[in-house]
Each structure stands twice: as structure tokens, then as C-alpha cells.
DRENTORKOL-3810 file (N, C-alpha, C; in nm, 4 decimals):
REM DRENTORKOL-3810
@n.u->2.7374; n.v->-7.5874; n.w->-5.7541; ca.u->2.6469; ca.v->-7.4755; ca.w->-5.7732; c.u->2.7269; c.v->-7.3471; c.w->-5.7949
@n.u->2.6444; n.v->-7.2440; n.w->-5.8585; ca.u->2.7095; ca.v->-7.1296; ca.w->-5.9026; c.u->2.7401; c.v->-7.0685; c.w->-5.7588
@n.u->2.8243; n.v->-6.9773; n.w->-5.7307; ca.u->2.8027; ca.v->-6.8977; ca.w->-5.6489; c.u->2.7452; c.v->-6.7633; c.w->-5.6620
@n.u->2.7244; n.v->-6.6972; n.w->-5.5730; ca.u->2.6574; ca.v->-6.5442; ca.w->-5.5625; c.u->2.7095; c.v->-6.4596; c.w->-5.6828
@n.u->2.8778; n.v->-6.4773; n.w->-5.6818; ca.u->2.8917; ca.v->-6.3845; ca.w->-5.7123; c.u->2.9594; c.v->-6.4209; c.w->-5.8529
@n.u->2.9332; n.v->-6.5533; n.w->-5.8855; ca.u->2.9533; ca.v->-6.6043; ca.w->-6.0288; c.u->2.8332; c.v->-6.5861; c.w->-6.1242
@n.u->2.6955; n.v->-6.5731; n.w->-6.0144; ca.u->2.5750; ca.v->-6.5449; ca.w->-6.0892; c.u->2.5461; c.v->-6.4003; c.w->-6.1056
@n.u->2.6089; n.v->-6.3020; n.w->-6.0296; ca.u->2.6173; ca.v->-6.2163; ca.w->-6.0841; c.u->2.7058; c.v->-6.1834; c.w->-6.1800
@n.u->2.8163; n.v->-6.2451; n.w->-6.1771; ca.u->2.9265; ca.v->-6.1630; ca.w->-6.3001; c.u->2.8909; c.v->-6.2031; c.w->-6.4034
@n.u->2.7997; n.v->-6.3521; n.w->-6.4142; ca.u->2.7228; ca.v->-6.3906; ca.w->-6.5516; c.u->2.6196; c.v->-6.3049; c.w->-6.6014
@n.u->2.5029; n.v->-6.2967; n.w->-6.5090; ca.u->2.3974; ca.v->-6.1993; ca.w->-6.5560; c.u->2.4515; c.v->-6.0568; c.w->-6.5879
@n.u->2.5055; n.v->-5.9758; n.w->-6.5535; ca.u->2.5605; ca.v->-5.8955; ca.w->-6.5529; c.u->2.6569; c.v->-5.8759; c.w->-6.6901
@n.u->2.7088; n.v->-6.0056; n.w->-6.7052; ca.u->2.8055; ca.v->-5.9635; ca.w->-6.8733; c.u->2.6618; c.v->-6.0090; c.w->-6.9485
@n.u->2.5802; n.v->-6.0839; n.w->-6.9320; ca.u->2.4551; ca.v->-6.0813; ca.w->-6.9900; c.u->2.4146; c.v->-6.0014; c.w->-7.0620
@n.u->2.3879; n.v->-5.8837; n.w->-6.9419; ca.u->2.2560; ca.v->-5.8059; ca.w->-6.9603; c.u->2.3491; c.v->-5.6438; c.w->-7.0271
@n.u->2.4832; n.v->-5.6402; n.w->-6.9784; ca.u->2.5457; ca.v->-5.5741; ca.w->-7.1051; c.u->2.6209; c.v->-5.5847; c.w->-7.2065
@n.u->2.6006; n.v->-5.6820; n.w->-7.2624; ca.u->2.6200; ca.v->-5.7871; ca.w->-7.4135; c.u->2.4784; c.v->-5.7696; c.w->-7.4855
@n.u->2.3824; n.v->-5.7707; n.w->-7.4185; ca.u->2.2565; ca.v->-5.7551; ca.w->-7.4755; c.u->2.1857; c.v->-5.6475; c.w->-7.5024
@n.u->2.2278; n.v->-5.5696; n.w->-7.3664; ca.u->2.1450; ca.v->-5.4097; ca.w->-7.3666; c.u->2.0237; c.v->-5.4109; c.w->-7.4491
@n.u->1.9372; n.v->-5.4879; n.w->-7.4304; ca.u->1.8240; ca.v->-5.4852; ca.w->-7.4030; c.u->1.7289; c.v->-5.5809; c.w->-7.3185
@n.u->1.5968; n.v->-5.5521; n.w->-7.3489; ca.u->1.4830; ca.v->-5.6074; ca.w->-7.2514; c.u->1.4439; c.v->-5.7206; c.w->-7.3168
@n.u->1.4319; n.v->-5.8354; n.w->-7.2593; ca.u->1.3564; ca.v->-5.9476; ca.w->-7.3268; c.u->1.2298; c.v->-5.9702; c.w->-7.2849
@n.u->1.1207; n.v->-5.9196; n.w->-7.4263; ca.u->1.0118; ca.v->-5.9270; ca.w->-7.4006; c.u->0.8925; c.v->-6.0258; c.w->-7.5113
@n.u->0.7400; n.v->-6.0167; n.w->-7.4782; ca.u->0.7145; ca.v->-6.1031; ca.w->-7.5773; c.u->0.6607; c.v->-5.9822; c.w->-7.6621
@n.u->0.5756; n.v->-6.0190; n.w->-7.7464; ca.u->0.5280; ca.v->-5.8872; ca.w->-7.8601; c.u->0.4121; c.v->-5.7932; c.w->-7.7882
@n.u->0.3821; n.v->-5.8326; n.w->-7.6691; ca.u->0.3068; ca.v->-5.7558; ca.w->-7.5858; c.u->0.3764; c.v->-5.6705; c.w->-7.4762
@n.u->0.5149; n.v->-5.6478; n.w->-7.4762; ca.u->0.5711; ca.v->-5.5960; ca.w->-7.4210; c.u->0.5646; c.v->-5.6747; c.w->-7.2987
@n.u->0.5656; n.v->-5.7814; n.w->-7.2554; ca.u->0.5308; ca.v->-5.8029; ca.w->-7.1253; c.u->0.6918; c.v->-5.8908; c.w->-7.1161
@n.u->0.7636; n.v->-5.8766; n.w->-7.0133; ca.u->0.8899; ca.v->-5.9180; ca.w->-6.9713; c.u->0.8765; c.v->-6.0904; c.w->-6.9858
@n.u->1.0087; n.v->-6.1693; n.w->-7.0541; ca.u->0.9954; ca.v->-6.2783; ca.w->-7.0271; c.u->1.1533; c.v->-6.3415; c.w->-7.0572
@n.u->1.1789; n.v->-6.4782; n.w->-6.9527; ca.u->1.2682; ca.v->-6.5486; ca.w->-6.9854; c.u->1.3340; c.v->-6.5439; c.w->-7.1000
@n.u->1.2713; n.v->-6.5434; n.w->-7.2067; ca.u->1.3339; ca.v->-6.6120; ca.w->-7.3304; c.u->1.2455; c.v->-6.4929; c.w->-7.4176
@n.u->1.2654; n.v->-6.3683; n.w->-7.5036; ca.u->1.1984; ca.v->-6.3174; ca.w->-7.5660; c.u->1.2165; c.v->-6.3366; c.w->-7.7061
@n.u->1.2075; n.v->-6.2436; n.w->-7.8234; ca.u->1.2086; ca.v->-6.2098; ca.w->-7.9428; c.u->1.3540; c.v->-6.1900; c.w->-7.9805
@n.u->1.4108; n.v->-6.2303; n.w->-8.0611; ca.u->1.5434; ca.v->-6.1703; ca.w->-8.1225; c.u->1.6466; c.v->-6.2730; c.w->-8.0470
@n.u->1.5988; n.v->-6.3905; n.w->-7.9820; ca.u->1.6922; ca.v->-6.4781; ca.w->-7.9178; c.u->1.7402; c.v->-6.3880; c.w->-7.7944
@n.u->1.6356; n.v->-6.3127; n.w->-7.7011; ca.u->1.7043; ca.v->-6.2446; ca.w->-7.5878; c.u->1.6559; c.v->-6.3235; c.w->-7.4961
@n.u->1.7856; n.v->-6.2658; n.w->-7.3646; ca.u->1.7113; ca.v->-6.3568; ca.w->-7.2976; c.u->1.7030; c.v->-6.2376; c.w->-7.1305
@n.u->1.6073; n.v->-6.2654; n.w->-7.0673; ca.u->1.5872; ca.v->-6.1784; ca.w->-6.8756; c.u->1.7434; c.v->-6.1643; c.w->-6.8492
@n.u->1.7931; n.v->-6.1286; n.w->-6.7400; ca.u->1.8901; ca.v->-6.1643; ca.w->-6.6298; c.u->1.8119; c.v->-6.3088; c.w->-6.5882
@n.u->1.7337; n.v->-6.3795; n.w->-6.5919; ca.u->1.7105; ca.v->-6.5423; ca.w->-6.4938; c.u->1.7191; c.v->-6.5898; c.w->-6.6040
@n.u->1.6519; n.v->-6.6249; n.w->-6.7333; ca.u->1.6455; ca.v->-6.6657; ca.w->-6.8678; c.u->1.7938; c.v->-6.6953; c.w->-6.9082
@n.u->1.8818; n.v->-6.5896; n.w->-6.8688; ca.u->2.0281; ca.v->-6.5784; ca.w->-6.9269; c.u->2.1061; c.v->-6.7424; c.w->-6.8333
@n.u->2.0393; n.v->-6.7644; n.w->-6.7541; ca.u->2.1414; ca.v->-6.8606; ca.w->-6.6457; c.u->2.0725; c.v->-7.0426; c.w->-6.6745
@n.u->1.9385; n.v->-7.0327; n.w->-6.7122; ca.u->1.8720; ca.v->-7.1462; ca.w->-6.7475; c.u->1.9485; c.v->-7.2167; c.w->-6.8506
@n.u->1.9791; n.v->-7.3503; n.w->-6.8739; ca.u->2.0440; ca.v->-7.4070; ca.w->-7.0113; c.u->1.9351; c.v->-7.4251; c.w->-7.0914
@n.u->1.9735; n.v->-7.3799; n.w->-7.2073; ca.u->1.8831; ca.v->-7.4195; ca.w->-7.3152; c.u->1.7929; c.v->-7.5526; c.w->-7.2802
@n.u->1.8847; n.v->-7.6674; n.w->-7.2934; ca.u->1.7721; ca.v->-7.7845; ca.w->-7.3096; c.u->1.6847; c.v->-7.7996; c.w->-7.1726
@n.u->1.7150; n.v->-7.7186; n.w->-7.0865; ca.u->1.5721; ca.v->-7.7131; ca.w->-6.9754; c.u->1.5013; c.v->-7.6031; c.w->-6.9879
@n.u->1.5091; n.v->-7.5065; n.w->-7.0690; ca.u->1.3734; ca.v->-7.4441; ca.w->-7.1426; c.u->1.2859; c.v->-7.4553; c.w->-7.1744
@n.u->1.1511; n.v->-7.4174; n.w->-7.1287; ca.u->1.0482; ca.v->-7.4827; ca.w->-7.1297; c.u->0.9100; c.v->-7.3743; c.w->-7.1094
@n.u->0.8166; n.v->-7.3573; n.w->-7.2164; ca.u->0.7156; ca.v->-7.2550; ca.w->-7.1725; c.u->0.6681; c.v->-7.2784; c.w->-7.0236
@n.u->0.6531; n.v->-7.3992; n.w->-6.9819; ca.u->0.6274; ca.v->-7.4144; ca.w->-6.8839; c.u->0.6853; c.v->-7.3177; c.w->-6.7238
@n.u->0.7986; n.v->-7.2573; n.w->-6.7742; ca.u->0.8467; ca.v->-7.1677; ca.w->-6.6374; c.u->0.8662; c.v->-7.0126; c.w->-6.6790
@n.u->0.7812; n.v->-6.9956; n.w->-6.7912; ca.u->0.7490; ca.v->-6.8334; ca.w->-6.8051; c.u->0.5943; c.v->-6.8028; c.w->-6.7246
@n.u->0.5809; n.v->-6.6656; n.w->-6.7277; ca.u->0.4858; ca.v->-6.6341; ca.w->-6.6451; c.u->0.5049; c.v->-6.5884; c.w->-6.4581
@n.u->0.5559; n.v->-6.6204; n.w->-6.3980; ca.u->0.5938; ca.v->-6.6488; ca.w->-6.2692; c.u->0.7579; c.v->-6.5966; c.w->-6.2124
@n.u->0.7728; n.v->-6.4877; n.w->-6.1837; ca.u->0.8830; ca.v->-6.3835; ca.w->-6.1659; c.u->0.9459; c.v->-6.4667; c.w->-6.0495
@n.u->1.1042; n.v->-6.4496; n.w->-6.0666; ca.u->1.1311; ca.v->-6.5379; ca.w->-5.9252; c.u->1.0525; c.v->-6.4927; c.w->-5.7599
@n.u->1.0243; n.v->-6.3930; n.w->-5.7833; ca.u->1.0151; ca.v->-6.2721; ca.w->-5.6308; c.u->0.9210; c.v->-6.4538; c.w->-5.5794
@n.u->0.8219; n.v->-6.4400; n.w->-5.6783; ca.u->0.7251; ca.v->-6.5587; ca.w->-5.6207; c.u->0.8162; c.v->-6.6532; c.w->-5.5416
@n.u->0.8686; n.v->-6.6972; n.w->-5.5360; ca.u->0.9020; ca.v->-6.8197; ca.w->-5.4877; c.u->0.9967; c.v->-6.7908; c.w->-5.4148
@n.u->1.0141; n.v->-6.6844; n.w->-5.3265; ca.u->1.0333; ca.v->-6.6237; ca.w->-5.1829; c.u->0.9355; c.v->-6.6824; c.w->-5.1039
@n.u->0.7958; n.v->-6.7143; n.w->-5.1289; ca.u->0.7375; ca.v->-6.7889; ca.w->-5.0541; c.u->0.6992; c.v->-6.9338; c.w->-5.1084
@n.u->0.6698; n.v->-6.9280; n.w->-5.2133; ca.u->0.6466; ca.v->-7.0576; ca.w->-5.2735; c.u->0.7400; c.v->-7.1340; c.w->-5.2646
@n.u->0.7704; n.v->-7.3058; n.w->-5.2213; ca.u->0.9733; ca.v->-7.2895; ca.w->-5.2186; c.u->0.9768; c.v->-7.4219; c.w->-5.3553
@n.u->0.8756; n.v->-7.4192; n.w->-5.4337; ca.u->0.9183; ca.v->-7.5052; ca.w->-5.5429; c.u->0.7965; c.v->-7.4641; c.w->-5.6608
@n.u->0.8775; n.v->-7.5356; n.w->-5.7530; ca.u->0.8014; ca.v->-7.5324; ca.w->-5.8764; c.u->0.8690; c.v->-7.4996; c.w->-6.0418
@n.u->0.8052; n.v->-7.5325; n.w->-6.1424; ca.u->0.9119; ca.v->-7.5549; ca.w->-6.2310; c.u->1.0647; c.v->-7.4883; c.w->-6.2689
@n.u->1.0120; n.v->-7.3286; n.w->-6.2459; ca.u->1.1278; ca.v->-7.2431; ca.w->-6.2642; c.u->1.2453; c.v->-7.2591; c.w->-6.1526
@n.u->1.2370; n.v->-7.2781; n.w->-6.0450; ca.u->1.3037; ca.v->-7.3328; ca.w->-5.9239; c.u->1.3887; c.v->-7.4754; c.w->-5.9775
@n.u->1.3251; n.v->-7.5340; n.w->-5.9951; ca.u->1.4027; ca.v->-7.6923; ca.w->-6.0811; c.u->1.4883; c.v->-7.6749; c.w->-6.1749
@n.u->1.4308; n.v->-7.5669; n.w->-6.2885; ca.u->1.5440; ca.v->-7.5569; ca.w->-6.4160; c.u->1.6574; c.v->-7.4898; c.w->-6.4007
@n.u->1.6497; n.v->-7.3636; n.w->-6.2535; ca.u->1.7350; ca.v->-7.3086; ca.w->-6.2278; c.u->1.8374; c.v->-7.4057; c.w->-6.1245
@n.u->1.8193; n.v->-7.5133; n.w->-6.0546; ca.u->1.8299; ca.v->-7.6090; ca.w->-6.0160; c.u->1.9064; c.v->-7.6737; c.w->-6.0797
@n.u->1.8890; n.v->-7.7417; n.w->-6.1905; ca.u->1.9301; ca.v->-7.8312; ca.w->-6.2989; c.u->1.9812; c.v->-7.7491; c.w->-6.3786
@n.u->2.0133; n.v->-7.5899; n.w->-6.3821; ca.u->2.0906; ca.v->-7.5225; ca.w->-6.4165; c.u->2.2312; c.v->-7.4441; c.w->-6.3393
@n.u->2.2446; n.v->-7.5099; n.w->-6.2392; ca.u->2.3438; ca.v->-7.5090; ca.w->-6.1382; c.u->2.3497; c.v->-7.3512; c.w->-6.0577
@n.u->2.2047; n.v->-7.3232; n.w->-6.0170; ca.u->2.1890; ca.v->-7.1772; ca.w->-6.0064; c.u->2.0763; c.v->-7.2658; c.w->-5.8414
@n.u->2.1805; n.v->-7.2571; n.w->-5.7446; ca.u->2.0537; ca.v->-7.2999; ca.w->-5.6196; c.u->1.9628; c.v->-7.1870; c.w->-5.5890
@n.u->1.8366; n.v->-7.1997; n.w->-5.6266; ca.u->1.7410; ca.v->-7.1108; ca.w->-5.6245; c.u->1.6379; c.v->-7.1802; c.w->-5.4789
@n.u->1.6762; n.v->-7.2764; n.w->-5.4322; ca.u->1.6453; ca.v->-7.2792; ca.w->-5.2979; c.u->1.7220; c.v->-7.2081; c.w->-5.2084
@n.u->1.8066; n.v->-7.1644; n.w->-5.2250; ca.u->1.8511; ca.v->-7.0832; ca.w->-5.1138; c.u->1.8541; c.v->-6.9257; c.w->-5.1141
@n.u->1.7959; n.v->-6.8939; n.w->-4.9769; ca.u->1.7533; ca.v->-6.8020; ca.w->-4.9544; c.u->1.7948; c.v->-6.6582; c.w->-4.9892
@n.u->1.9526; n.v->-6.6297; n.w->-5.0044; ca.u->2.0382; ca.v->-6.5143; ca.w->-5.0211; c.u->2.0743; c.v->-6.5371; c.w->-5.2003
@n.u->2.0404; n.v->-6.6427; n.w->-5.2571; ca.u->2.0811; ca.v->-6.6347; ca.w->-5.3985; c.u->1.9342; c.v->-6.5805; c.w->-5.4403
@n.u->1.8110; n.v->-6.6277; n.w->-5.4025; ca.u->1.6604; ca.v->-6.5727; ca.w->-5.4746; c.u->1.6780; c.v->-6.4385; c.w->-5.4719
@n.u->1.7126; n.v->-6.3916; n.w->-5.3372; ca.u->1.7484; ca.v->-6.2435; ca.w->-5.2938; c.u->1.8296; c.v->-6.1711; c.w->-5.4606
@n.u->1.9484; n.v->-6.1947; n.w->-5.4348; ca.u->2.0217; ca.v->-6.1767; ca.w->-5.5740; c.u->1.9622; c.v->-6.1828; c.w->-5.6967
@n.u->1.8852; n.v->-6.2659; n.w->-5.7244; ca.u->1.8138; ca.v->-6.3264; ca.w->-5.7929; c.u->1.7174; c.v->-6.2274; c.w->-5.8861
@n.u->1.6068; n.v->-6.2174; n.w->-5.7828; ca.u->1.5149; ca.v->-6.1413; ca.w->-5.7564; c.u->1.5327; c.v->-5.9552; c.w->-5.7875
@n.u->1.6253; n.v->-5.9000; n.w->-5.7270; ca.u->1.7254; ca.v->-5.8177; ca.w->-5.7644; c.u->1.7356; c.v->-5.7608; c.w->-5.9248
@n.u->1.8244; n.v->-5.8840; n.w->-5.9640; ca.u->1.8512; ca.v->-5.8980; ca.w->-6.0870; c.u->1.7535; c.v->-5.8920; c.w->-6.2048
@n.u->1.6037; n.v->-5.9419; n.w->-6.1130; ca.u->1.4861; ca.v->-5.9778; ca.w->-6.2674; c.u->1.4288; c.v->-5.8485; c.w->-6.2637
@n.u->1.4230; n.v->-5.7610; n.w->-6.1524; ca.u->1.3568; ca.v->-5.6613; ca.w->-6.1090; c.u->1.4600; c.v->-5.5546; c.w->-6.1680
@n.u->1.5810; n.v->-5.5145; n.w->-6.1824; ca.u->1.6380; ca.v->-5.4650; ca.w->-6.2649; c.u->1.6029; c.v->-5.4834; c.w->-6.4410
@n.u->1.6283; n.v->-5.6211; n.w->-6.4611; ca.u->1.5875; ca.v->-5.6111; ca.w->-6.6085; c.u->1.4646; c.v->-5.5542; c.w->-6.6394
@n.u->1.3707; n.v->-5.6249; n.w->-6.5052; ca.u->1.1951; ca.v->-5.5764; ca.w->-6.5785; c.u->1.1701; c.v->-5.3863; c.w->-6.5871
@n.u->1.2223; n.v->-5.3576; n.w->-6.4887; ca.u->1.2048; ca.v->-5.2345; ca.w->-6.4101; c.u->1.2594; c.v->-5.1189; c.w->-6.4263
@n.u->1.3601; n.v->-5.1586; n.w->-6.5408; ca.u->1.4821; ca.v->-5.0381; ca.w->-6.5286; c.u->1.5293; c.v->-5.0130; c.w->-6.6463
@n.u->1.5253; n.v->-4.8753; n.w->-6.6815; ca.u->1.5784; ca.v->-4.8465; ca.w->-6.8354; c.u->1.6775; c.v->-4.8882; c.w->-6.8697
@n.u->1.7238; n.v->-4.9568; n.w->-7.0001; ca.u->1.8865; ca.v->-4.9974; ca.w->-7.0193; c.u->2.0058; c.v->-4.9131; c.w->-7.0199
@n.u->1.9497; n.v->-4.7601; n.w->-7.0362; ca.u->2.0656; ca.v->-4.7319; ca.w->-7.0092; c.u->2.1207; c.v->-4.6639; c.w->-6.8816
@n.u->2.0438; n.v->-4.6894; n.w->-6.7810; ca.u->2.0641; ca.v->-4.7087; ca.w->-6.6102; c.u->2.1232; c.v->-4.8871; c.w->-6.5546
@n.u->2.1414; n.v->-4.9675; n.w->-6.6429; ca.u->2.1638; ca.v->-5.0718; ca.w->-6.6239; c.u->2.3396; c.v->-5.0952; c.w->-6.5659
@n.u->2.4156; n.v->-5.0210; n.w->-6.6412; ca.u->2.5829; ca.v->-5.0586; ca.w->-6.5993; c.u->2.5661; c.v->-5.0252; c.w->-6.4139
@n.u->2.5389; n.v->-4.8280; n.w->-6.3854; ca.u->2.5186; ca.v->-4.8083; ca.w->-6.2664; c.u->2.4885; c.v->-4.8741; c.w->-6.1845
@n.u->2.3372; n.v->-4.9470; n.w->-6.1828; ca.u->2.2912; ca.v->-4.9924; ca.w->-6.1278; c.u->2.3566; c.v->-5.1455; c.w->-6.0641
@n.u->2.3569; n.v->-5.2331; n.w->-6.1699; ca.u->2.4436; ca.v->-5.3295; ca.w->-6.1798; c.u->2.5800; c.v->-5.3262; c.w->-6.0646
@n.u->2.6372; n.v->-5.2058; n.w->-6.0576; ca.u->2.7275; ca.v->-5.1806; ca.w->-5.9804; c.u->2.6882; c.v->-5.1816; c.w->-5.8778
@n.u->2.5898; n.v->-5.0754; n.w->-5.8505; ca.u->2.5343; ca.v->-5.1052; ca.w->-5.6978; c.u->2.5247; c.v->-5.2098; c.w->-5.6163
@n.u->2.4165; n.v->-5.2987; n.w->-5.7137; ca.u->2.3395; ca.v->-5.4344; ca.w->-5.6896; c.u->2.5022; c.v->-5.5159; c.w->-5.6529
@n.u->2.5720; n.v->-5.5451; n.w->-5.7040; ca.u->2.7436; ca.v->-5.5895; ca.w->-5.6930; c.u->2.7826; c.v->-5.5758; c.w->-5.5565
@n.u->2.7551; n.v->-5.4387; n.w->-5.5283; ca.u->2.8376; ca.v->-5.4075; ca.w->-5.3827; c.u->2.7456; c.v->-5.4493; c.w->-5.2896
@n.u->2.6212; n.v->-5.3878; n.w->-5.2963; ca.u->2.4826; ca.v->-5.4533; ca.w->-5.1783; c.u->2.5276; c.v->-5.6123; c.w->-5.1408
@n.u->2.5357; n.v->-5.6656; n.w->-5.2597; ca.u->2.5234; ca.v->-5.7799; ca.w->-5.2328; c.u->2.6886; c.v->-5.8141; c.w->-5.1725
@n.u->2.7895; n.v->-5.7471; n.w->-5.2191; ca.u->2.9534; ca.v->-5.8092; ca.w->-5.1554; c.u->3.0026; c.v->-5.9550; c.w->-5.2495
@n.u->2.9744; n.v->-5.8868; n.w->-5.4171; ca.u->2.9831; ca.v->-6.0235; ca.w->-5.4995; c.u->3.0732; c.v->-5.9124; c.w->-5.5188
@n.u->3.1155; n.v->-5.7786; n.w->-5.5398; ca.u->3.1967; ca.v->-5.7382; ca.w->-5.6118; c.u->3.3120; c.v->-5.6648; c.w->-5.5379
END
């Protein structure tokens, strides 16, 4: 499994390689958007376990929920999303992409790095 702080240094060269938001044409945030972009969680999924089936449903959910498709692909994407301090990270991370202008993203990113003690 990835560690903490391998899933951050991934999402993170991610999400500034991309500098932007992956959304659908309704503006609404998603895994896998337009232009081949992809979330901070979208970015860690492997392609061939992509699946409409785990859009819709933000990780935060499954802080209480403790399964269900997006949980599995991240799973079978070597990202343990059962455990408790990586959703944390996790969670973090989607809430940055959804939430936060791109060009507050490097800063921030930094922060999120140290909070967590990946960096």
C-alpha cells in the first residue's frame, strides 16, 4: 500500500501538473472530468478500475460509511482507504481540489504536507 506520504507527493505533483479543477459540464467536481482531468482521488485510481459507478460520493462519506465502490477501487488501487488517518489525508486533499482556487493550491498543499508530517 501507498503510504501517507507517497499519496500525498502523488496528488500533489498531480494537482500541480494540472492546475486545474476536474469537473463535469455542470461545473460540479468529479473523479475523472473533461479534458482527461482528473480530482486529487481520481488522480490515484488506475485507469482500468474506473468506473461511473464511484463518481458522485466524495470520500468525506465514507468516514462513516466503511465500504463501497470508491473504497474498493482505491483499494485495488493500492491507496488503503480503510484506514482511518489515510481517508483523513484523503479527504483533505478532495476538499482542497473541490474548494479551493488553483491558484491557492501550491500554499495550501504545503500546509496540508506539514499538518499531516508527510513532508
Amino acid at each position: 500500500m501507498l503510504s501517507a506520504k507517497e499519496i500525498y507527493e502523488r496528488v500533489s505533483a498531480h494537482l500541480l501538473t494540472q492546475r486545474a479543477v476536474s469537473e463535469d459540464e455542470n461545473g460540479s467536481c468529479r473523479l475523472r472530468g473533461g479534458d482527461g482531468r482528473k480530482c486529487a482521488i481520481g488522480s490515484l485510481i488506475r485507469d482500468d478500475l474506473y468506473c461511473l459507478d464511484i463518481e458522485g460520493v466524495g470520500i468525506a462519506y465514507y468516514r462513516h460509511a466503511r465500504d463501497g465502490a470508491l473504497l474498493r477501487a482505491l483499494y485495488a488501487s493500492n491507496v488503503d482507504a480503510y484506514d482511518d488517518q489515510i481517508v483523513e489525508l484523503l479527504t483533505e486533499l478532495e476538499d482542497l481540489h473541490d474548494n479551493v482556487n488553483v491558484d491557492e493550491w501550491p500554499q495550501l498543499l504545503l500546509a496540508l504536507g506539514h499538518r499531516h508530517a508527510v513532508i
